[in-house]
N, C-alpha and C positions, 0 to 999 in steps of 0.2 A: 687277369693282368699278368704278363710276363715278366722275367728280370732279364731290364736291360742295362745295356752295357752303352754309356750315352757317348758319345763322339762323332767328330765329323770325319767320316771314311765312308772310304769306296764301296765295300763289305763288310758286314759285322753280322752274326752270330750271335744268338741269346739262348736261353735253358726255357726247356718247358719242362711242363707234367707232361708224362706218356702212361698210357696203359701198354704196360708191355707185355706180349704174350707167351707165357710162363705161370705156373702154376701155383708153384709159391710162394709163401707171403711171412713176414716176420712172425717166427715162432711157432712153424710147422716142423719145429723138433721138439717141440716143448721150450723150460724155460730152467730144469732141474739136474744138468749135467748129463741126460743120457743122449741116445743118439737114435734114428730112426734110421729105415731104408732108402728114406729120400723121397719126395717126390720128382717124380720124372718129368724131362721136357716132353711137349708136344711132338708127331712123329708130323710131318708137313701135310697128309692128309688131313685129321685134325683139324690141324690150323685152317684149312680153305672149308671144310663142311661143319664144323662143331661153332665158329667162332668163341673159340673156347677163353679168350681174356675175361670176358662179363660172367659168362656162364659157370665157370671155377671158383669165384671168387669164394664162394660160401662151399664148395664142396668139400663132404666129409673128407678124412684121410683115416684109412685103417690098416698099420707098417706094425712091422715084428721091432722091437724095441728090446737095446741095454741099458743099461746102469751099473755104476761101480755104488755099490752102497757100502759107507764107511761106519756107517752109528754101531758095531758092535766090537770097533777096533780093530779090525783085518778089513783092507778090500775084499768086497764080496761082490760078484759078478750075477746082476739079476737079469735074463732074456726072457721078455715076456711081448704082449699086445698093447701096443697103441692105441687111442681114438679121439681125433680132436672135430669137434661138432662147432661150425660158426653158425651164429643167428644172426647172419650182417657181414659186411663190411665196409669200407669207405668208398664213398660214392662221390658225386658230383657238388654234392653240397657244401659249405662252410665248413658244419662241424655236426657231428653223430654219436651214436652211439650204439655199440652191438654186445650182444654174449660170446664166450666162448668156453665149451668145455674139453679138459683133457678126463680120459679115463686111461689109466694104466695097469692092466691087469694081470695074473699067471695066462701061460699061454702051457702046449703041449710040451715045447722044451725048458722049463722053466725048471730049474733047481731047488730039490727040497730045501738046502741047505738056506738058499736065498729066495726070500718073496716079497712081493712088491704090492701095494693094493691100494690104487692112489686115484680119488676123485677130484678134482680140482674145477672151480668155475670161478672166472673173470670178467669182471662186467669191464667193457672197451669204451672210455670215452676218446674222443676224437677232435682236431680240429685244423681247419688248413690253414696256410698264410699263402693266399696266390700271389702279392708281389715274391715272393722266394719260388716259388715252388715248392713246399714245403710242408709236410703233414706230422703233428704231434700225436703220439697215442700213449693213454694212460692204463694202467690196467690194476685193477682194484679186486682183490678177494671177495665173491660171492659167497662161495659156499668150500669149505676143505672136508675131506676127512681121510685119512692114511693108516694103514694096519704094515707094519715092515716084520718081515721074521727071518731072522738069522740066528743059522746054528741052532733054531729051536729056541731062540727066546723072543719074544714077541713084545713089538712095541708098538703102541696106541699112540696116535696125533691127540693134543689136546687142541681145536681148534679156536678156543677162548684166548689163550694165551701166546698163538700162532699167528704170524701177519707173512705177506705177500705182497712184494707192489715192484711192478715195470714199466719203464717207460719209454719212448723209443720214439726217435726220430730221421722219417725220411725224405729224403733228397731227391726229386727227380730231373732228371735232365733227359734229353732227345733219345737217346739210347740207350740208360742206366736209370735203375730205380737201386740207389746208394742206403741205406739204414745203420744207424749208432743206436744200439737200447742199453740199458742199466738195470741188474734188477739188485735187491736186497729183502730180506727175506730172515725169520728165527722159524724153526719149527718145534715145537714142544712134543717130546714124546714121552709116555711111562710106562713103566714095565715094573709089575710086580712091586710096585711101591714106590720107583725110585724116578727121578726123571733125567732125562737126556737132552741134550737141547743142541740142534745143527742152527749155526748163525753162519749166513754165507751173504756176499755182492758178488757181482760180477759185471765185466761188459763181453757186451757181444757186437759183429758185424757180420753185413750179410753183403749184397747185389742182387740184382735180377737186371738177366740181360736176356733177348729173345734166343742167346746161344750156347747161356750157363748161366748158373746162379750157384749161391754158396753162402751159407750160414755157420760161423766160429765163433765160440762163447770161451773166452776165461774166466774161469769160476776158484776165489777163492771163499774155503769152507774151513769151519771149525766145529770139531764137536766136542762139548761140555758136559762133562760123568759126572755124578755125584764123585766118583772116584779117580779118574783120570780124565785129560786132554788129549786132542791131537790137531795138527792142521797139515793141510792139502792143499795142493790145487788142481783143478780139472780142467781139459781142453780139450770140447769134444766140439766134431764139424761136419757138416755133414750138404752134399754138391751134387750138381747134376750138370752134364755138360755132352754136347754133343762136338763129336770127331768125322775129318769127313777122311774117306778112302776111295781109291779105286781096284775098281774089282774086275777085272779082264777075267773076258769068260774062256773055260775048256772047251766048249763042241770046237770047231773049226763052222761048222754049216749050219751059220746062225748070221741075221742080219742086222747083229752090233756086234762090235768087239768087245765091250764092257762097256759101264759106269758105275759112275761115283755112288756111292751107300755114304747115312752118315749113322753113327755109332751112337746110340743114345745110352750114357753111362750113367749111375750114380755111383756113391763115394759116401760111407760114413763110418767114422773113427773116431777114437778118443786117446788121450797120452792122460797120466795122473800123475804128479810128483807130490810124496809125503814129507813135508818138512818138518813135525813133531809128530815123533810117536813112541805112546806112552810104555814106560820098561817092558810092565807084561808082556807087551807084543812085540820086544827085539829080535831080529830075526825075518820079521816080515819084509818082504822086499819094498823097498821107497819106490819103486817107477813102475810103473805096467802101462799095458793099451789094452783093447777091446776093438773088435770093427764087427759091422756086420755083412753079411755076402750079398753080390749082387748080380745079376742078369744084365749082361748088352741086350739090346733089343737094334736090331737092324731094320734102315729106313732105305730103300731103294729108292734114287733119284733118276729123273728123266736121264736117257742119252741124246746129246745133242754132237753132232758132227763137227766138230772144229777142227779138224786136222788141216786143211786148210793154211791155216796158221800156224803149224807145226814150228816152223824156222824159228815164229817169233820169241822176243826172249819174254814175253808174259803169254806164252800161250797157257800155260796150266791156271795164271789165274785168270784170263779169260774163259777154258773151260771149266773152271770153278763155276765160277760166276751163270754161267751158263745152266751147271745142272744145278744151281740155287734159285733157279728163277729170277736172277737179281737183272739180270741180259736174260733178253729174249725178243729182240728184232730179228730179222734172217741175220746169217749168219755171213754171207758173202756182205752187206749192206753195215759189218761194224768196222772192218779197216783199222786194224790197231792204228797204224803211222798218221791219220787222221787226227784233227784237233778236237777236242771233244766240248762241248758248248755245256751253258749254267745248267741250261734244263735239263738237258742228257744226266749230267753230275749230279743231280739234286736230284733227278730219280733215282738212279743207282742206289744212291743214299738211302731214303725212304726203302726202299723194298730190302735193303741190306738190315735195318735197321728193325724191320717188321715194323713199321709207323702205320698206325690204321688209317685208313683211305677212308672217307666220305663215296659212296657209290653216287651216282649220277642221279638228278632229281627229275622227277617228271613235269612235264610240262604245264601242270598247274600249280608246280613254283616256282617259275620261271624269276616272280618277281623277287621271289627269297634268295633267286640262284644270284640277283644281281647284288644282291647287297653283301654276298661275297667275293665280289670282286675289289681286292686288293691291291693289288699294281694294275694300272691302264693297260698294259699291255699283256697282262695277262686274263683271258679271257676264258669261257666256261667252255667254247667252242672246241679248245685245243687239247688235244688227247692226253697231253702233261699237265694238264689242269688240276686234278684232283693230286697230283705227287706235291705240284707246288702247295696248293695251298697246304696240303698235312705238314711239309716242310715251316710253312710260315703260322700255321698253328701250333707245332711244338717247339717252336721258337730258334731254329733250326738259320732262318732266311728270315732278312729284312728289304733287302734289296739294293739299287744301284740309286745314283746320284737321280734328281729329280721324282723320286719316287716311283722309281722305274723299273723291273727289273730285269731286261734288257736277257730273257733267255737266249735268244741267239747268238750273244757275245761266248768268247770260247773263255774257259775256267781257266783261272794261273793258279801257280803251284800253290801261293800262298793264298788265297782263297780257299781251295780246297781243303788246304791242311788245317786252316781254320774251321772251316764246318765241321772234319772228324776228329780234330780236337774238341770243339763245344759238343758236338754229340755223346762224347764220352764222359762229360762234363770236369774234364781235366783240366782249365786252361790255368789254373792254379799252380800248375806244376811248371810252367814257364816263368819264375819270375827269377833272375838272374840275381843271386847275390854280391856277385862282385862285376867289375866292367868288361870282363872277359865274354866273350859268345862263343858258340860253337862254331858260325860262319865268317868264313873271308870274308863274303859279299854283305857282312851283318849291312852296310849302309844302305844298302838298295832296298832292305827289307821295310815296308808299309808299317810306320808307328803302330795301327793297331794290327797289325799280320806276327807282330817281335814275339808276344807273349804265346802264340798257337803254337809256332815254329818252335821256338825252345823246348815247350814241352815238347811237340811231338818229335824232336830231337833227343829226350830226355828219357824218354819210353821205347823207343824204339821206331815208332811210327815210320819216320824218316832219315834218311842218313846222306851227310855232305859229300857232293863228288873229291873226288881224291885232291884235287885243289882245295879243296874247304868252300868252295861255293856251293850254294843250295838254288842260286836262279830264280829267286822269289815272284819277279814279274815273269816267267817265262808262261807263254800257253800252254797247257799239259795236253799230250795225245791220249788219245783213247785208253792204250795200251796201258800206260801212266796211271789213270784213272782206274782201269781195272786192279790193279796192281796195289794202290793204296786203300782201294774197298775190299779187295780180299784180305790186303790186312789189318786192315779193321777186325774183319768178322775172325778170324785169328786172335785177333788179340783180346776178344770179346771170348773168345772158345777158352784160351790156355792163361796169357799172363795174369788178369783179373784172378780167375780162379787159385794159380798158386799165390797170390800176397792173400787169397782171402786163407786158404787153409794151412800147405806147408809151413811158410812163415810167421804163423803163429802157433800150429801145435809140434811142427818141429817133429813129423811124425807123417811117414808115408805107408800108405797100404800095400 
């Protein structure tokens, strides 16, 4: 069951669950302040021969790994090995259950001064709410046990008197898997008689989108001496995101001029602010970071010929589009100044989106293929068949008046900006506190189109012609269309990503 959004309009838009294809998943940095290398996105080979969404879910990660370790009253800076083992993950069911282990080890750069030596297992209960879209996860201590040494004194986890527990909850909508967790935690440590004890919570947020993702924890900590106090906070985060360029080639006597590469990046840092710390240690600096180094990895994209359209003023993101595989009819046959129809749009979407497609069924279920037919008029026959339906499986499209959905009508502005508003599952960010709007023509705008439009007047998505009209019935051309899906896939690549990290650790690499 989907959430819907009940009203009598023209268009309407609802949130699904997606499996989006991206690798990671809540809490492949762990859950203890440090930061890993990132798991990286997929390169677009990958994605068409590994189907790598299903087949990831449980795969190992083994990253070079920091931590600021505080229990001996100085930041201590520990770079060691990662290793987080699943036995599971969430599937298709109601509700599960899976393992997962971190081991955090010395590695070869790992500092005398500081060591790390940390087992941890989590048993993972799980369950969904399908009217939300919505999946709970708990996570409960299996097994601990920690050896920490700093400066030569060594402190032992008591795991009797030690607890662990996180819990986190994700949001999926058309194009975004959104996550909020919470952890709280004591760990008991002794050393030589005496014990130590780090009490810390925190929250953290993450996204996965098939163009970035990003996970940011604030973490505050205290730790309790037999002899002294201190407290802190940590803000480590850690992203991956792809950049696209073009690359114009040197030979001269070559039969392209270039193409597009997309940059596949990751990103992990941390900021620490000390707000007590105990006399002994005056002198030590209150603020520091830590990041770890990373590798671009370059992803060479098709060239496709558009110059053609050189004049046009969306030629770049028409050739985006292009070498994204998002477009890929001939190229004489797209005509920006053309009107551009639902189906057209609602494909574009899906393959911008990475929404898995259904492949085509054989002819001994033909009878199964009928009881997929959800609008009359769309039919299994037609080559946009499988865009539609993944559309109206992730909740993406409902349809037109009579339970129609009338592909061949051409898209209006505010149609449109409603589907990549609910794809982002933002439409939240439209609600108008006061009776002010952003547009002239606010009255022309479709009662249910008010709340898509503001947001994505609010984000950037859209912007008013210099009159303050936005032309909310107007047909959109092609051009148009391409224009508002490449940015999308922009805003999916950069703005997501800086509120998920700068803006809250306040702290750039």
């Amino acid at each position: 069951m989907r959430k819907y959004i009940v009203s009598l309009i023209v268009f309407i838009c609802v949130f699904s669950a997606l499996s989006v294809s991206v690798w990671a998943s809540p809490g492949d940095m762990g859950f203890f302040g440090g930061i890993t290398e990132g798991v990286p996105l997929p390169k677009a080979i990958e994605e068409i021969l590994a189907g790598n969404a299903a087949a990831s879910a449980t795969a190992p990660i083994s990253s070079s790994y920091s931590e600021i370790i505080f229990i001996g009253g100085r930041p201590a800076e520990f770079t060691g090995q990662i290793s987080i083992r699943k036995g599971g993950a969430v599937n298709d069911a109601d509700s599960g259950q899976y393992r997962v282990t971190y081991d955090i080890f010395p590695g070869n750069a790992t500092d005398a001064n500081a060591i790390l030596d940390r087992n941890i297992v989590f048993d993972v209960q799980w369950y969904r709410i399908r009217e939300l879209e919505q999946v709970i996860k708990s996570f409960s201590v299996a097994g601990w046990s920690e050896v920490i040494v700093v400066d030569g004194q060594t402190f032992v986890l008591d795991p009797a008197l030690s607890f662990f527990d996180v819990s986190v909850l994700e949001d999926h909508t058309a194009g975004v898997m959104y996550y909020k967790g919470n952890t709280s935690y004591r760990a008991v440590y002794f050393s030589g008689g005496l014990s130590t004890t780090i009490e810390g919570n925190s929250q953290f947020w993450g996204y996965k989108t098939a163009w970035s993702h990003a996970e940011t924890h604030r973490i505050s900590e205290q730790v309790l001496n037999d002899e002294w106090q201190m407290a802190y906070e940590v803000r480590p985060s850690v992203s991956a995101f792809k950049t696209l360029q073009y690359s114009r080639n040197e030979p001269q006597l070559i039969s392209f001029p270039g193409n597009y590469q997309e940059v596949l990046t990751t990103e992990s840092g941390l900021a620490y602010n000390i707000y007590h710390l105990p006399n002994q240690f005056y002198g030590t600096p209150l603020y520091g970071t830590a990041n770890l180094d990373s590798i671009n990895v370059f992803d060479n994209l098709p060239y496709v010929d558009t110059s053609m359209y050189a004049a046009d003023w969306a030629h770049q993101d028409i050739a985006r589009l292009y070498a994204l595989s998002v477009l890929d009819q001939p190229v004489p046959m797209f005509v920006p100044s053309s009107l551009i129809t639902r189906s057209q749009f609602v494909t574009m979407l899906v393959k911008a989106l990475k929404i898995p497609i259904e492949p085509p069924q054989p002819s001994s279920n033909r009878r199964r293929d009928s009881e997929r037919i959800v609008f009359p008029d769309i039919t299994r026959e037609r080559p946009d068949y499988a865009y539609i339906m993944a559309a109206w499986d992730s909740g993406l499209v409902v349809g037109k008046g009579g339970g129609q959905f009338c592909p061949d009508d051409y898209v209006t502005i505010e149609e449109a900006v409603h589907m990549v508003v609910t794809a982002l599952g933002l439409l939240r960010l439209g609600i108008e506190p006061t009776n002010m709007t952003p547009f002239s023509d606010d009255a022309d705008i479709s009662p249910w189109a008010k709340q898509a439009l503001y947001a994505g007047r609010r984000i950037g998505l859209i912007t008013p012609q210099l009159d303050g009209t936005i032309n909310p019935g107007l047909e959109m051309t092609k051009a148009a269309g391409a224009a508002i899906i490449n940015r999308l896939i922009d805003y999916m690549r950069t703005e997501l990503l800086i509120d998920y990290t700068e803006h809250i650790v306040h702290f750039a690499w």
